[in-house]
N, C-alpha and C positions, 0 to 999 in steps of 0.2 A: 667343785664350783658349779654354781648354778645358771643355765643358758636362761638368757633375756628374752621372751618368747614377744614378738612383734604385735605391737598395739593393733588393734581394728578399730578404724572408726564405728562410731555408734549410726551414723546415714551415710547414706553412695555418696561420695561428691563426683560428680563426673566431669568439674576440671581437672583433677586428678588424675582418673581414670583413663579418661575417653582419650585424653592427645597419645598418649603412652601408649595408647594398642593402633590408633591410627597412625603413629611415626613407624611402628616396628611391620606392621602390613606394608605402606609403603619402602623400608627401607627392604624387608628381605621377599619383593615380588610376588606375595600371594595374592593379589585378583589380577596378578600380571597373565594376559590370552597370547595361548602362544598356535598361531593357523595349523602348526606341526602335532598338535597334540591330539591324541585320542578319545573318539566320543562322537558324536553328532551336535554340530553349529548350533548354537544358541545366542542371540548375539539382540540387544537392546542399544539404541544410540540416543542417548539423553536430548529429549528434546531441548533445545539449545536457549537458556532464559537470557535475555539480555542483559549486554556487560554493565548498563547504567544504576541495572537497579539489585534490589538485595532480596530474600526469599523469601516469604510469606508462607501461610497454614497453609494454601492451596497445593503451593511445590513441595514442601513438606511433606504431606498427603501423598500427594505424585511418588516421590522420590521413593518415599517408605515403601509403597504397594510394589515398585519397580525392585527397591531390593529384596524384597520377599519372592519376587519371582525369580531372579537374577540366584540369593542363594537357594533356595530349592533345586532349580536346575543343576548350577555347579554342585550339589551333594548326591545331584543324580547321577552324577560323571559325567556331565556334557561336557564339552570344551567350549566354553561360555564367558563372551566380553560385554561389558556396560563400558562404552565410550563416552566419556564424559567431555564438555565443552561449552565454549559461550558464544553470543549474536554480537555484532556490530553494531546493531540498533541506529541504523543511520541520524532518523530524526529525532530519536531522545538523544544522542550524543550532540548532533551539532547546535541542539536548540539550549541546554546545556553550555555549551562554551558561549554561542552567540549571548547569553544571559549574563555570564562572565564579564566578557566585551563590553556591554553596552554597561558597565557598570565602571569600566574603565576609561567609559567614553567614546568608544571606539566599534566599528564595525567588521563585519569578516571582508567587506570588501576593501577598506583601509588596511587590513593586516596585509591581503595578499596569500592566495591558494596554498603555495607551499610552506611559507611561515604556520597556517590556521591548523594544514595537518600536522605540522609537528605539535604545535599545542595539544591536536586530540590525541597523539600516541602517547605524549608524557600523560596526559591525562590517563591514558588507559592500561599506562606501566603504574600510575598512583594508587590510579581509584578501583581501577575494572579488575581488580582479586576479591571484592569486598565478597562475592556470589559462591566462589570456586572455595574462601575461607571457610563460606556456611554450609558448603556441600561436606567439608571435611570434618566439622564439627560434629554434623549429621553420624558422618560414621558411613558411607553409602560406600558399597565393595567395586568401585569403580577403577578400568587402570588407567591410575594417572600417565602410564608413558603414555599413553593414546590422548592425550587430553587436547582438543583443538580450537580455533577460535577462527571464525568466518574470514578474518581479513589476512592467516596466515599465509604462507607463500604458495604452497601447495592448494591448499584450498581458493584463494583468488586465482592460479592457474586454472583451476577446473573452473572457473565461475568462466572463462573467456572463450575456452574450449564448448561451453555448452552454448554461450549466445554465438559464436561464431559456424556451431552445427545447426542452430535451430533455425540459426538465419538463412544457411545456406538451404533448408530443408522449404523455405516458406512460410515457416512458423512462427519468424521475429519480420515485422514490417515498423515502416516509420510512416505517421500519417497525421489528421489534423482531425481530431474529435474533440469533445466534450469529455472532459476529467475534471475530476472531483479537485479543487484547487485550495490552498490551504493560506488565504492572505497573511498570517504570521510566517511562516515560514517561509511564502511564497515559493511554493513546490504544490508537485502534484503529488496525491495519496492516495492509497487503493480503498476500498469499500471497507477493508478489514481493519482501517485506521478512522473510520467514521464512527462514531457514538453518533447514533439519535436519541436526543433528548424532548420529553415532550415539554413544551413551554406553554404561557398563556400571552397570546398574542392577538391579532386583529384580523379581519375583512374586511377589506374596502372596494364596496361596488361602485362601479365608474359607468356613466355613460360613452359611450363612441357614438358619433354622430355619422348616420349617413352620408356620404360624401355630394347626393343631391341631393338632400336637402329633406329627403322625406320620413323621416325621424332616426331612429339614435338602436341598439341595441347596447343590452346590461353586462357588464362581466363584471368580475369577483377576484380579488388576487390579496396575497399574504407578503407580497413583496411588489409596492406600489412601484419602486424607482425602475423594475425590470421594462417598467411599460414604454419606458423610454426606446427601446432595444424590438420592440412588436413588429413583426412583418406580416399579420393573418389575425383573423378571427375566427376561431372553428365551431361548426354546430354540427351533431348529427345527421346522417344521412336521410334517416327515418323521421326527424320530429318535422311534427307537418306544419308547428309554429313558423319554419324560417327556410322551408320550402323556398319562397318565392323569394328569399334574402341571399340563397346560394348565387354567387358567381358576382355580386354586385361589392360595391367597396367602400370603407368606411375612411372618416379623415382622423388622423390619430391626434388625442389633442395635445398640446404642445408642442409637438413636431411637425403639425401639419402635413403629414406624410400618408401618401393614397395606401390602403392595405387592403385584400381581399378577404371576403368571407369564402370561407373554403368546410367541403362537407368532408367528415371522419371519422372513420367508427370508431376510435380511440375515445371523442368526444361521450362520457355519460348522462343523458339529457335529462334523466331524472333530479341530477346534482344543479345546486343552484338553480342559474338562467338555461341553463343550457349550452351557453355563450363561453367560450374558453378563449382569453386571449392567449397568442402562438409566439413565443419568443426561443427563437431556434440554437441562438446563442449561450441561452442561461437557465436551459431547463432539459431533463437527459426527454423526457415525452417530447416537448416540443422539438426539439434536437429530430427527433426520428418524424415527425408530421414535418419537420421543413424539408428532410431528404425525400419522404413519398411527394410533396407538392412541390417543388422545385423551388425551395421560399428562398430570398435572400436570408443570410447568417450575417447582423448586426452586433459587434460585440461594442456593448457600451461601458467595459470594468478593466480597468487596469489591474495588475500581477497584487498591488499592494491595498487591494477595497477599495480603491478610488474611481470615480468616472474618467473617462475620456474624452474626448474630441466628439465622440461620437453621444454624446448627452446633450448635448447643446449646451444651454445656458449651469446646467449643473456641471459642468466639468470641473474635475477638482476637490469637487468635494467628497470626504468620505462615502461609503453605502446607505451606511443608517441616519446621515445628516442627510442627503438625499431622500430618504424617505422620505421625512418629514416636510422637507420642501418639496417632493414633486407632491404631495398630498395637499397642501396648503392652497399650492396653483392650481391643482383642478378645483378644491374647493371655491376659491379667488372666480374660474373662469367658469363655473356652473357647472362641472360636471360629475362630482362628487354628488353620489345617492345617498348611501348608508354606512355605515362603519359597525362592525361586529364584534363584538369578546369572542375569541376566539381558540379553540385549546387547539395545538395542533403538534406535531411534531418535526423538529428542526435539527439538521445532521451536521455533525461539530465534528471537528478534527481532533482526534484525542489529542495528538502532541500539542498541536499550536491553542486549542482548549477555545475558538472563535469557530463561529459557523463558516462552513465551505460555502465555498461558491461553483455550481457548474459553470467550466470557464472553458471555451472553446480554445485547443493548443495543439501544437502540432511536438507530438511523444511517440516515444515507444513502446510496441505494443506485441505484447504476444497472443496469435491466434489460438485461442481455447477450444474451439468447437473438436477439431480431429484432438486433440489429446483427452479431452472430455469423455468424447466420443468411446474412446482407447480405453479407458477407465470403466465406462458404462458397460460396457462389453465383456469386460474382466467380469466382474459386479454381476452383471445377469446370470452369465452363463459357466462361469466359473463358482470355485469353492473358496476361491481366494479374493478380498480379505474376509475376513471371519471377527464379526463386530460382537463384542460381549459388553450390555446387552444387546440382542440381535434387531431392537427397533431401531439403534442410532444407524442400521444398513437403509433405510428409510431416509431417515436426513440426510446421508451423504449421498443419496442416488436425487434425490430431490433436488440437494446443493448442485451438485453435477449438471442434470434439466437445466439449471436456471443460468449458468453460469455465462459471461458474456467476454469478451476480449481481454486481458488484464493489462495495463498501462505499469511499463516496469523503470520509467526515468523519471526519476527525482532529480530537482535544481539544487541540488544539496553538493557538497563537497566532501565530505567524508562518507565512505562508502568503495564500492568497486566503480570506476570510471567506464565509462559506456565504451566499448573499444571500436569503436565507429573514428573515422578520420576524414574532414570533410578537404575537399579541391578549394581553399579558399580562394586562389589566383582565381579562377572562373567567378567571382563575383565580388572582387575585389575586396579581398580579406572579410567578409561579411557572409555570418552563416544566413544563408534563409532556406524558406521551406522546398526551396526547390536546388537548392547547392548538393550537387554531385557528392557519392561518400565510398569510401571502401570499408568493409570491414575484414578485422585480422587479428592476433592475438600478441602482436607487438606491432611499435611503429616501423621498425625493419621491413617485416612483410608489410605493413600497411604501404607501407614507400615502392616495396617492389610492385607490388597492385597501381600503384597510382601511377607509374608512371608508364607500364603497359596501356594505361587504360587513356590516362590525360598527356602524355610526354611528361621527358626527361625535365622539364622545369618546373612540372608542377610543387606548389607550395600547400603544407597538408597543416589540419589542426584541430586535434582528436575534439571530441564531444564533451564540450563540460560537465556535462550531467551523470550523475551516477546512478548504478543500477538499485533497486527497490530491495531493501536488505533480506524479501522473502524470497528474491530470486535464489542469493546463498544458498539459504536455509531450506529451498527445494531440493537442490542438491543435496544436504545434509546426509542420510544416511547413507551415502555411497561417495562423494566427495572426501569424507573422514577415513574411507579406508583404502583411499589411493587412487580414485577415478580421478582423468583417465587412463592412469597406467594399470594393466592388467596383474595387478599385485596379489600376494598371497592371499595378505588381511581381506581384499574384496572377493578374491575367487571361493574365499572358506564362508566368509561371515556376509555377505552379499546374495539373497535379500535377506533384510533382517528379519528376527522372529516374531517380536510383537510391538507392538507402539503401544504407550499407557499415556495418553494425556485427555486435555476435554476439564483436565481440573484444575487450571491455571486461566486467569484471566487475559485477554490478548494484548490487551497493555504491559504485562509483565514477562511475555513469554513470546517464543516462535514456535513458528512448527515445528514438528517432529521428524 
């Protein structure tokens, strides 16, 4: 009898193929890293892409180059893990549901805190495999037992342990600056969540009249309604045009409010008039020229684009209806010069996809300088890290130089909660900028702190705001492999070997 010898297809199909050798990999543990095994560490942790969204050429790319290094090494006999995992993506996930919501009619504050997070975990038992599905497709020699995700239990432990060390170190402070503010979302967002776009917009030159009477000085601005919010006029210290204008005061119009001309070498007197109007509230320069002049800080912008109390007769009305009408009334009261086409560039909130507002708030904030610092120093005088190619050691040493305080609380709800616990009994159930706080890594200790500190009745009531989903994801390579318990996986594969990204866009992706 004759044996039936097995058809071959005429082309690969690789649904066929590809699940069949990815099920039997994961089923009998061959990219399983075991810390016990022989060889020297080799160890990559997947930069972590967000759970919202799905993978594109760029990860693709990523992924591919990663597993090429990944098996090379393990054929060299290293003892070598790819830890694979996802981000929580704080403000694409809640902005996400909140869109859901209002389709239902309804808002996250109607729903209520703990009803909204169950929403997002069902959501992210639904939706958030769609990433981990495509990595496996891919075929990438990652071990899934290691596969981790920012909001798990262990990894939020070490998210509380780190802000409760860096706080106690002087490194986490709580203060009232200017942050980038995102009116859809109504939260604050790092610089890394900013797109500038360039637009074609306007110049509108305004007169300011002197406040005796003996003529006006010119300014220039791209956002009329800010003018409302002005405490200064600034000119160069050098230009000898307004010399004799230092120290004297102008009347603001509409407001009718005495403001000073004040000299500043920030001021570039070649640009325009020379004439910079100073609004300390809603511009990050102005912001630092009202701290050297001791200016008043006028915030004239509500959390949602709308004016305030403090606009006068505009309050209420949105930003850019504002414009329109604080521009009309100088036009109306004579002080409207010129108006320009203007091309310029304007910095939008990727998630909420509206332009920011610098909006003066009192957040959280980690001191960068000494860890910066830490970093530069490594970088100088070290071999370590080793950038291929060797110019991107240039822009990280640049990025570094430049880099300024980072703001790590969002008004968001899903996320890590800020483990801050404030004394509300001291201000009568009412958080403000000055309400007494302890921080701790549960509310047990928080309570044993609070009542050392304020007695035995104090009444506590954690921080609603949650931490900035990079803060995680800073953590990341060492978070995933047990910090801060002094575990195998971190003492073997801890620091890791190489990081391979920079080919992922920042909307789609975290860090590494």
């Amino acid at each position: 009898m004759t044996a039936t010898l097995p058809t071959l297809s005429s082309q690969y199909d690789p649904r066929t193929t590809e699940p069949k050798w990815q099920q039997y990999w994961e089923e009998n543990n061959i990219f399983k890293a075991d810390p016990d095994a022989t060889g020297e560490p080799y160890c990559i942790v997947i930069p972590p892409p967000n759970v919202t969204g799905s993978l594109h050429m760029g990860h693709a790319f990523e992924h591919s180059l990663i597993d090429v290094f990944v098996r090379y090494h393990r054929m060299r006999g290293r003892n070598t893990l790819w830890l694979p995992g996802t981000d929580h993506a704080s403000i694409a996930v809640q902005t996400l549901l909140e869109k859901e919501l209002r389709k239902q009619g309804k808002t996250r504050a109607e729903v209520g805190r703990e009803a909204f997070l169950q929403r997002a975990w069902e959501w992210k038992a639904e939706s958030g495999g769609t990433i981990v599905g495509q990595l496996r497709r891919l075929g990438v020699s990652v071990d899934w037992s290691r596969e981790r995700f920012t909001m798990d239990e262990g990894l939020s432990a070490a998210v509380l342990v780190a802000f409760q060390r860096l706080y106690q170190e002087g490194l986490i402070y709580r203060g009232r600056y200017l942050v980038n503010w995102c009116p859809a979302s109504q939260s604050a967002v790092s610089d890394l969540e900013v797109e500038n776009q360039e637009v074609n917009g306007h110049l509108w030159h305004f007169r300011y009249p002197l406040s005796d009477g003996s003529g006006f000085v010119e300014v220039a601005t791209t956002r009329p309604e800010t003018m409302l919010g002005d405490t200064a006029v600034a000119v160069n210290p050098t230009d000898d045009r307004y010399q004799h204008l230092i120290g004297k005061t102008l009347t603001l119009p509409i407001m009718h409010r005495e403001i000073p001309i004040i000299a500043d070498e920030y001021v570039d007197a070649s640009f325009g008039t020379g004439c910079v109007k100073v609004t300390p509230a809603h511009d990050p320069n102005d912001f630092e020229m009202g701290q050297r002049h001791n200016l008043p800080f006028i915030t004239i912008m509500n959390k949602d684009g709308t004016l305030n109390e403090q606009a006068g007769e505009f309050q209420g009305q949105d930003r850019f209806v504002a414009r329109k009408n604080v521009v009309q009334r100088l036009e109306q009261d004579g002080f409207l010069v010129r108006v320009e086409d203007y091309k310029h560039t304007v910095p939008y909130s990727d998630r909420g996809k509206v332009p920011i507002e610098p909006l003066l708030s009192t957040q959280w904030f980690v001191k960068i300088r000494p860890l910066a610092d830490r970093a530069l120093e490594f970088l100088d005088n070290q071999t370590d890290p080793v950038f291929v190619p060797d110019r991107w050691a240039k822009v990280y040493r640049d990025w570094l130089v430049s880099l300024k305080d980072w703001c790590i609380s969002r008004q968001l709800w899903w996320g890590h909660q800020i483990p801050a616990w404030y004394a509300v009994s001291e201000t009568g159930g009412v958080i403000t900028d000055d309400t007494p706080f302890v921080v701790a890594t549960s509310e047990a200790e928080a309570r044993t702190q609070a009542i050392t500190q304020f007695g035995e009745h104090v009444q506590l009531e954690q921080d609603p705001d949650v931490l900035d989903t990079w803060f995680s994801s800073g953590l990341w390579p060492f978070s995933t492999l047990g910090w801060p318990d002094q575990t195998r996986d971190l003492e073997t594969y801890y620091p890791t070997t190489t990081l391979v990204t920079g080919l992922i866009s920042s909307s789609s992706g975290s860090p590494g």
